[in-house]
C-alpha positions as CSV (number, residue, x, y, z in Angstrom):
1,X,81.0,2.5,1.4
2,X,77.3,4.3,1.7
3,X,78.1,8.1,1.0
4,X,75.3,8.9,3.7
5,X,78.5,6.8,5.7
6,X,80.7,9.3,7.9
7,X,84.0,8.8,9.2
8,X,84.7,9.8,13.0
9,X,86.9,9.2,15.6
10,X,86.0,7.5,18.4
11,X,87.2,10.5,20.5
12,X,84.5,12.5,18.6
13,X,80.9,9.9,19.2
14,X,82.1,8.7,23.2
15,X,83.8,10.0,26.6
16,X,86.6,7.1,26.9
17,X,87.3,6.0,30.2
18,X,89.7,3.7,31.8
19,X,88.8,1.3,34.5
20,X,89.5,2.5,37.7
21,X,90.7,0.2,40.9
22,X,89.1,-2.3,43.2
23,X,86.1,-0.1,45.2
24,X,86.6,-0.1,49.0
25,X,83.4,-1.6,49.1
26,X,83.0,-4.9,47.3
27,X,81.1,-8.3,47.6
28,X,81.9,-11.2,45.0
29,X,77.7,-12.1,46.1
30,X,74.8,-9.3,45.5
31,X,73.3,-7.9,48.7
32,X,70.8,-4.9,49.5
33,X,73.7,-2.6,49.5
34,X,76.4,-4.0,46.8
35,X,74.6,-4.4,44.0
36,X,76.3,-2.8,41.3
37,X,78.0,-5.0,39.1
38,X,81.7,-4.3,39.2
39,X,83.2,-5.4,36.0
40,X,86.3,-6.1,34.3
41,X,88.1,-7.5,31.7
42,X,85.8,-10.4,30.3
43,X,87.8,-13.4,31.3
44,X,84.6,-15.1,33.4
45,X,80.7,-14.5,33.1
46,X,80.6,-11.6,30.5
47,X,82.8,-9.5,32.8
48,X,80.8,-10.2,35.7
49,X,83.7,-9.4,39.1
50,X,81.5,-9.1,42.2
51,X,79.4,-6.1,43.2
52,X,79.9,-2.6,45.3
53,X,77.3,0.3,46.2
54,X,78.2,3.3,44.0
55,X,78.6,3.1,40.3
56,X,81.1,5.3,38.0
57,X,79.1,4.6,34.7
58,X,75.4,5.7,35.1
59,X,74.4,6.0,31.0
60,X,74.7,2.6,28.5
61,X,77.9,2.3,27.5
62,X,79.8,-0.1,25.6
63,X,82.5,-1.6,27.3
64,X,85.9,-3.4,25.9
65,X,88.7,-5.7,27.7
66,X,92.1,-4.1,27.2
67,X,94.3,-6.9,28.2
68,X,94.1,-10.8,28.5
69,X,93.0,-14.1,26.6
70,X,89.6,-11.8,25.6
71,X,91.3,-8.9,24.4
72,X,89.0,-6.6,22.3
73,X,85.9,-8.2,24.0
74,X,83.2,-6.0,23.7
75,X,80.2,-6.1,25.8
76,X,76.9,-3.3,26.1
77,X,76.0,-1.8,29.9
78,X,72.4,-1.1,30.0
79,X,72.6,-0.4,33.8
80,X,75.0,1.7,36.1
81,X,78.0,-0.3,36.6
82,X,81.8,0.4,37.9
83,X,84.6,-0.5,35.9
84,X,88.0,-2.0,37.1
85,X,91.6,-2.5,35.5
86,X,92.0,-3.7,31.7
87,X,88.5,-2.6,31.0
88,X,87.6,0.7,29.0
89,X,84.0,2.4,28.7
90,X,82.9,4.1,25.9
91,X,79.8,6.4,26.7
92,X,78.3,7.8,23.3
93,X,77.2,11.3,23.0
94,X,74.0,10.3,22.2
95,X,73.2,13.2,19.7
96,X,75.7,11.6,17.5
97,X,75.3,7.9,18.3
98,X,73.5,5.1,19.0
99,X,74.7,3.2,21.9
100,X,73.6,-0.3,20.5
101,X,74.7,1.2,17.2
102,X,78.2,1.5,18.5
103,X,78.5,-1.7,20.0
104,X,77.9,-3.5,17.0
105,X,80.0,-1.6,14.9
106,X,83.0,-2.4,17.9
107,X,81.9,-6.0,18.0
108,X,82.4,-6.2,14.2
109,X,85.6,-4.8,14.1
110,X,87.4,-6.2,17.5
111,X,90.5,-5.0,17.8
112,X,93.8,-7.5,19.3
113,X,95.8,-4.9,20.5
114,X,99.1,-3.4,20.1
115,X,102.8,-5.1,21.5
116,X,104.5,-8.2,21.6
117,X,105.2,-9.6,25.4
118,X,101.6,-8.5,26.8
119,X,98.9,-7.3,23.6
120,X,96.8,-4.4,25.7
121,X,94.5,-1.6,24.1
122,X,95.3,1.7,25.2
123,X,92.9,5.3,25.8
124,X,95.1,6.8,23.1
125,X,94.7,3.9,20.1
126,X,90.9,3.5,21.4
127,X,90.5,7.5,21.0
128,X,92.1,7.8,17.2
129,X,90.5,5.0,15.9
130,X,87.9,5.6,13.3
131,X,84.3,4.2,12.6
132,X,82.2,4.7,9.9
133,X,78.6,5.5,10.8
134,X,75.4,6.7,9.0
135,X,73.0,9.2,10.3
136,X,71.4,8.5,13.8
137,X,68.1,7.3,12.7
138,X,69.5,4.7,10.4
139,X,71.9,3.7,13.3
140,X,69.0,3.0,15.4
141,X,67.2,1.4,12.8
142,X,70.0,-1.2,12.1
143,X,70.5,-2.0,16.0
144,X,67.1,-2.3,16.4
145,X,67.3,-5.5,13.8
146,X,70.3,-7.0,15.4
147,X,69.3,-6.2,18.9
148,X,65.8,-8.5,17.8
149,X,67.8,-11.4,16.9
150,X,69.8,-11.2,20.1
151,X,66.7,-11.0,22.4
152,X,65.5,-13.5,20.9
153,X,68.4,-15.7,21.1
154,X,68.3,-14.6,25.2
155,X,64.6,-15.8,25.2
156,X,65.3,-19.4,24.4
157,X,68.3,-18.9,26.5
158,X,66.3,-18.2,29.5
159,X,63.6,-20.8,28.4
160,X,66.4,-23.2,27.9
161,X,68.0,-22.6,31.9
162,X,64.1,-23.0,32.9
163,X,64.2,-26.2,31.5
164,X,67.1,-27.5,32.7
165,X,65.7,-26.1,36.1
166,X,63.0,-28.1,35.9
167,X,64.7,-31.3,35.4
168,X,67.3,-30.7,38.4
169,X,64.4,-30.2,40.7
170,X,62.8,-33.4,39.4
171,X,65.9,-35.1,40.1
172,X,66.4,-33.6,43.9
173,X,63.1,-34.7,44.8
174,X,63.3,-38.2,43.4
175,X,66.7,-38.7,44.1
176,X,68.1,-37.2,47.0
177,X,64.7,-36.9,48.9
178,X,63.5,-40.0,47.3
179,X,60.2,-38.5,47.3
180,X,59.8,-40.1,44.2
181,X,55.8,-41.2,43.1
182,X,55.2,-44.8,44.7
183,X,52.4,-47.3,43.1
184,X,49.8,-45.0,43.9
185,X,51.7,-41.6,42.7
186,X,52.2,-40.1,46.5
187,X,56.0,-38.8,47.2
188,X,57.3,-42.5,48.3
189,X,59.6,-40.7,51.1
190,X,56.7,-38.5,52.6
191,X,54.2,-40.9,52.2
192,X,55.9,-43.7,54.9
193,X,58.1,-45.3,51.9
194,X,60.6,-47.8,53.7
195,X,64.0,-46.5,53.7
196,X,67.1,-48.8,54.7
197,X,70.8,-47.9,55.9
198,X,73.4,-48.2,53.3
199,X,77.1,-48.0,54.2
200,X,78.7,-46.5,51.0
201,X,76.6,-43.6,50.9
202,X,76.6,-43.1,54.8
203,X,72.5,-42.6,54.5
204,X,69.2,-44.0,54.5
205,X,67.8,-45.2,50.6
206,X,64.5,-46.6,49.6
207,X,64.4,-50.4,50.6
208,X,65.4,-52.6,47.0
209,X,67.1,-49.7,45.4
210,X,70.7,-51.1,44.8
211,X,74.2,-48.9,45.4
212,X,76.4,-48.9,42.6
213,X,79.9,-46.6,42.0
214,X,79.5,-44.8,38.6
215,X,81.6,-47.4,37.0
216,X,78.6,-49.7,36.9
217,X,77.1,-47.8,34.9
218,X,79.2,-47.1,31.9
219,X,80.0,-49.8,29.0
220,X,82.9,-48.5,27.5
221,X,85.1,-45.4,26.3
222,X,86.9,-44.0,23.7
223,X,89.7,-41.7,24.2
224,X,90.1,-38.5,22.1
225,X,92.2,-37.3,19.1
226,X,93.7,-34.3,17.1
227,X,94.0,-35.2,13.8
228,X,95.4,-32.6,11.6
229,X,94.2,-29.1,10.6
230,X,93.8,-30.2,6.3
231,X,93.4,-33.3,4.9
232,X,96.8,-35.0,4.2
233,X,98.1,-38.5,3.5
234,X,95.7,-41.0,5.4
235,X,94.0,-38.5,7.1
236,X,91.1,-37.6,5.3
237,X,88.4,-37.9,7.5
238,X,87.1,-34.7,8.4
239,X,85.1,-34.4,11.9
240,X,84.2,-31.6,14.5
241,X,86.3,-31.5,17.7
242,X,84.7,-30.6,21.1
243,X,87.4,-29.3,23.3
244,X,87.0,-28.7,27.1
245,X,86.3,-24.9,26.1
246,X,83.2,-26.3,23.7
247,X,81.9,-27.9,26.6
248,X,79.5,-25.4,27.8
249,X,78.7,-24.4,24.2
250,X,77.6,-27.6,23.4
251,X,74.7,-27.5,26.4
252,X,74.2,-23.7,25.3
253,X,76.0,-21.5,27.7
254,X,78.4,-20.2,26.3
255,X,80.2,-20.1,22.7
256,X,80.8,-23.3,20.7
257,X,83.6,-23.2,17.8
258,X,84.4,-26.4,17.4
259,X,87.4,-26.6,14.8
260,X,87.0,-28.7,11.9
261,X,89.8,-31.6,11.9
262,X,91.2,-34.4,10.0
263,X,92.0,-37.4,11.4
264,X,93.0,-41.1,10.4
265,X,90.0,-43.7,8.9
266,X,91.2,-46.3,11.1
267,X,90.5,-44.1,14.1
268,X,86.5,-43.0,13.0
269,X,85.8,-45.5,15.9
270,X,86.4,-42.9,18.1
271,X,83.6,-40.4,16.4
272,X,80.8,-39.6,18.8
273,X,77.4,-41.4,18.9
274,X,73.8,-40.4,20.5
275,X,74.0,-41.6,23.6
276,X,77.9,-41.0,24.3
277,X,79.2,-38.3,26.9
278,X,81.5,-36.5,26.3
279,X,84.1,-35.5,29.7
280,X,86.6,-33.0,30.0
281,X,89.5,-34.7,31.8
282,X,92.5,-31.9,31.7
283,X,92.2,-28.4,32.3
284,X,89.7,-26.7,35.0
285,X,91.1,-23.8,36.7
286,X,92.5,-23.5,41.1
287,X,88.1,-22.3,41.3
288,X,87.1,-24.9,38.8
289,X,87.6,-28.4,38.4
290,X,88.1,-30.5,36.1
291,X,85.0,-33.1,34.6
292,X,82.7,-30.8,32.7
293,X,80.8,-33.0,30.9
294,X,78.4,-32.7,27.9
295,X,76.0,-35.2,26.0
296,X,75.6,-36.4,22.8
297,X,72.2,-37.0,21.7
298,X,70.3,-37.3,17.8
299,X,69.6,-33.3,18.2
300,X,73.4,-32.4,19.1
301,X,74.5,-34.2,16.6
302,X,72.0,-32.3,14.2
303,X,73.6,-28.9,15.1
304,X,76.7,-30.0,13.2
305,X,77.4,-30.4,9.5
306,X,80.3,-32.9,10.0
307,X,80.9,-36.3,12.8
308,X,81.8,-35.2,16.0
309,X,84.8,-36.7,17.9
310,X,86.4,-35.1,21.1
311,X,90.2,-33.7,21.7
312,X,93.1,-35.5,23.6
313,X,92.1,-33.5,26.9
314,X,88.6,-35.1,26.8
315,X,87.3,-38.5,27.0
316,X,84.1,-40.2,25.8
317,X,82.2,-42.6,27.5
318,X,79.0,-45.0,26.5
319,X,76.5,-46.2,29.1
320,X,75.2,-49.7,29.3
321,X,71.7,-49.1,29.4
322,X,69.9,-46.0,27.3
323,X,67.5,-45.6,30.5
324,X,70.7,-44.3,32.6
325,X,71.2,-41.3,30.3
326,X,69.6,-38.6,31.8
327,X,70.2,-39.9,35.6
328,X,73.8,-40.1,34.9
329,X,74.1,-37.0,34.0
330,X,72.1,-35.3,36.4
331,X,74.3,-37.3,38.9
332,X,77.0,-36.6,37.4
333,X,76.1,-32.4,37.5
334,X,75.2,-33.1,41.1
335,X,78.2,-34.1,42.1
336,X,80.0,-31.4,40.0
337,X,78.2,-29.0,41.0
338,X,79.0,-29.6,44.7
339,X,83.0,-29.9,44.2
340,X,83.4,-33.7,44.4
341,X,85.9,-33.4,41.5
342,X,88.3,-31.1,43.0
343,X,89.3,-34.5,45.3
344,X,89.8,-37.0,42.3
345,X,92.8,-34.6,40.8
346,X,96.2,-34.6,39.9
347,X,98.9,-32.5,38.1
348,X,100.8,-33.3,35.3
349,X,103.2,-30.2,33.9
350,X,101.4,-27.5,35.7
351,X,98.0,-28.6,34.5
352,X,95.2,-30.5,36.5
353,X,93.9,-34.0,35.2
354,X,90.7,-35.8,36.5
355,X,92.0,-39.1,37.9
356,X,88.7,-40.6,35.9
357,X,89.6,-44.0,37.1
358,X,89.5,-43.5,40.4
359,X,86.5,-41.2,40.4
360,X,84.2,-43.7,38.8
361,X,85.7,-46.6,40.6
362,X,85.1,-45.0,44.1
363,X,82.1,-42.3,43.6
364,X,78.7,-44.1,44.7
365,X,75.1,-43.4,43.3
366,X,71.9,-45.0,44.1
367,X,70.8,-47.1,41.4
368,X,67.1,-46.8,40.9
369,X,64.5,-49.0,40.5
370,X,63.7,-50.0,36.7
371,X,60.2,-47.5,36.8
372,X,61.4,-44.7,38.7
373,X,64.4,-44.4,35.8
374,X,62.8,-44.8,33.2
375,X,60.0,-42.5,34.0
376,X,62.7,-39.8,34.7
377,X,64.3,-40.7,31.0
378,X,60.9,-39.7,29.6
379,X,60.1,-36.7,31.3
380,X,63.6,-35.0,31.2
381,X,63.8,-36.5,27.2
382,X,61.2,-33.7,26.8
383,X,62.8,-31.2,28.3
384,X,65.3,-31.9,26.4
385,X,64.1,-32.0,22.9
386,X,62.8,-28.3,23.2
387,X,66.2,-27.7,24.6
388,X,68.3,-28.9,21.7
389,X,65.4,-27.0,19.3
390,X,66.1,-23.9,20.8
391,X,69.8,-23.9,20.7
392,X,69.5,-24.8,17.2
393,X,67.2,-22.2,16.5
394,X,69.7,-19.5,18.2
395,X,72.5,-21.5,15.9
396,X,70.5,-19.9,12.6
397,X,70.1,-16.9,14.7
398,X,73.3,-16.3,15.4
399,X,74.7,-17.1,11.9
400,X,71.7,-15.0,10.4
401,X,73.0,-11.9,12.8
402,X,76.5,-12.7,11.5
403,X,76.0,-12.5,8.0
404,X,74.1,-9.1,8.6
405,X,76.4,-7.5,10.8
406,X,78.8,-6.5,8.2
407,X,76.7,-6.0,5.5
408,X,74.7,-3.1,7.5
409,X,77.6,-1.8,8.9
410,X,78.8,-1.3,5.6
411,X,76.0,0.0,4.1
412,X,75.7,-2.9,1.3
413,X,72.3,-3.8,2.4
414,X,69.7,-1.2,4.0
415,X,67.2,-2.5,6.8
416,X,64.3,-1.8,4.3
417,X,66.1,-4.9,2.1
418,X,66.4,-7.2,4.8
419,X,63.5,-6.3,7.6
420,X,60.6,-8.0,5.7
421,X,62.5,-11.2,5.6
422,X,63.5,-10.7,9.6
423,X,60.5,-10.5,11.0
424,X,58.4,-13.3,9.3
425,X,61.7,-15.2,10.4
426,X,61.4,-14.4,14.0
427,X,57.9,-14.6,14.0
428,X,57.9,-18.2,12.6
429,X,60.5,-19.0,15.6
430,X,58.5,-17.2,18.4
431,X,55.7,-19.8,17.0
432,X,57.5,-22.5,17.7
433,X,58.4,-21.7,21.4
434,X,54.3,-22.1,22.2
């Protein structure tokens, strides 16, 4: 350890608090008078519960979830908030701390709690544990590195839900208002385009687009697998395994871990492809259903250092045509996003299973016409590739930040060694987003 390194306890660098209960007043939506966020243990959106009017924290503070599946999680408060049950606040006495400083340090060394039928973390353990911390300038000097990388892995973030923005309004205006450029680029729709009556989808469409269920538009599937955690026997092929919980970290919003596997050689037919989606068939929750879905394209697969293939409780499916990708997706988020699934479920031992079989056989989509499609491919194919570039450039971040963390926490590497080489790199990658 760094000698210029000091040993507190926590009790002695923060006021500890303990979440208090639900506030009288409370919305789960953000109006002119409940707006401040109300958080708690970390199980959905960062903490995120709903909102009230008054807050209880009014400084940055770090925050960490005392009980649950995210135990330890540790999150910074920048704004007033109000903390509920299994969530404790740390406020720093910021003459001896740096409050980005601290959450570093916390986020380094999560803690999993202490008992066997229910893990929690408790005021008392929180208050006698002890950090190691340098002088306040250097504390600020190190967050101010790993706070750089993190803003600028939020930057492509935000870029990133611009873009995929961009492409669901595309698809709204072409596909559900149909106002889609005619022959001579006017919004077909608006612009007197004839519509016909169609009886599956209970509405008007434009006049020669066909109605197909999603079935029609998918070739084939292959069903996931497990394999085993080390190479044994016959199983020797080692592959990446998207779980339902990789989902969302696959389309960069949330955290992807995929664990590394081993499965059989005689079963590498079922290792992903470009082109292949990849559905999430059990799990979902009673406010979310099952059917996330994620795609496979050349830049996903670039993110990875071994084949991809998805678990048991996913399934993968190939399209006929490489023109339906990004409509079939956007159709298929469409119809997510608007609960369709939640009807196509069953329940096998407690947990919910999509009835795929069913869904695709009996859930109807215009099919549009051949220019219309594939000039919709090619615009949301851009979108796209900067999409993919800038999850993979908040991949490096990440792993850069990472390596870091613990080495300037411990003192084994001084900003002065590392700062030079940080800021060409995120200059080079703040090039790249112009």
């Amino acid at each position: 350890m760094n000698k210029a390194f000091k040993t507190y306890k926590l009790s002695e660098l923060a006021t500890i608090l303990a979440g208090g209960d639900m506030p009288d007043s409370y919305s789960t939506q953000k109006t002119n008078f409940l707006k401040i966020p109300v958080f708690s243990n970390g199980e959905k959106e960062n903490g995120l519960y709903g909102y009230t009017d008054i807050p209880k924290v009014t400084e940055p503070a770090v925050t960490i979830s005392a009980r649950g599946s995210k135990i330890g999680f540790t999150a910074l408060r920048k704004e007033p908030f109000l903390p509920i049950v299994r969530l404790i606040s740390l406020i720093p006495y910021k003459e001896k701390i740096d409050v980005n400083f601290l959450f570093y340090n916390l986020k380094l060394n999560r803690q999993s709690g202490i008992g066997s039928a229910q893990p929690q973390l408790t005021i008392p353990e929180i208050s006698n544990r002890t950090i190691s911390v340098p002088p306040l300038f250097i504390q600020q000097k190190i967050a101010s590195v790993l706070s750089a990388l993190d803003e600028k892995i939020e930057f492509n973030n935000k870029i990133n839900g611009v873009l995929e923005q961009m492409a669901k309004t595309i698809y709204d205006y072409w596909f559900v208002q149909f106002d889609f450029p005619d022959a001579k680029a006017r919004p077909y729709k608006s612009s007197g385009g004839k519509m016909v009556w169609n009886e599956e989808l209970q509405r008007e469409v434009p006049e020669g687009w066909e109605v197909k269920s999603l079935q029609d538009f998918i070739a084939s599937d292959k069903n996931g697998d497990w394999g085993k955690e080390e190479s044994e026997g016959k199983y020797t092929t080692k592959v990446e395994c998207i779980r339902g919980t990789d989902i969302n970290g696959i389309s960069g919003k949330g955290e992807l871990k995929t664990p590394t596997r081993y499965i059989l050689e005689k079963n590498e037919g079922k290792i992903l492809s470009a082109g292949d989606l990849v559905i999430e068939i059990s799990g979902g929750s009673p406010v979310q259903s099952t059917g996330r879905l994620a795609y496979i394209s050349e830049e996903v697969l670039n993110r990875f250092e071994n084949p991809l293939i998805c678990s048991n409780f996913c399934k993968a499916i190939s399209l006929k045509q490489p023109n339906f990708f990004f409509y079939f997706i956007y159709s298929w988020y469409k119809a997510y996003d608007h609960g369709v699934f939640f009807g196509f479920e069953g329940k096998t031992s407690g947990i919910k299973n999509l009835l795929f079989d069913t869904l695709v056989s009996n859930y109807y989509i215009v099919k549009p016409e051949k220019t219309v499609l594939n000039l919709f491919q090619e615009k949301v194919a851009v979108f796209e590739a900067k999409r993919q570039k800038n999850l993979l450039q908040n991949q490096e971040l990440a792993s850069l930040r990472e390596w870091l963390l613990p080495m300037l926490m411990n003192g084994q590497v001084t900003v002065g060694d590392v700062s030079e080489q940080i800021e060409g790199i995120l200059s080079g990658a703040a090039e790249e987003n112009y």
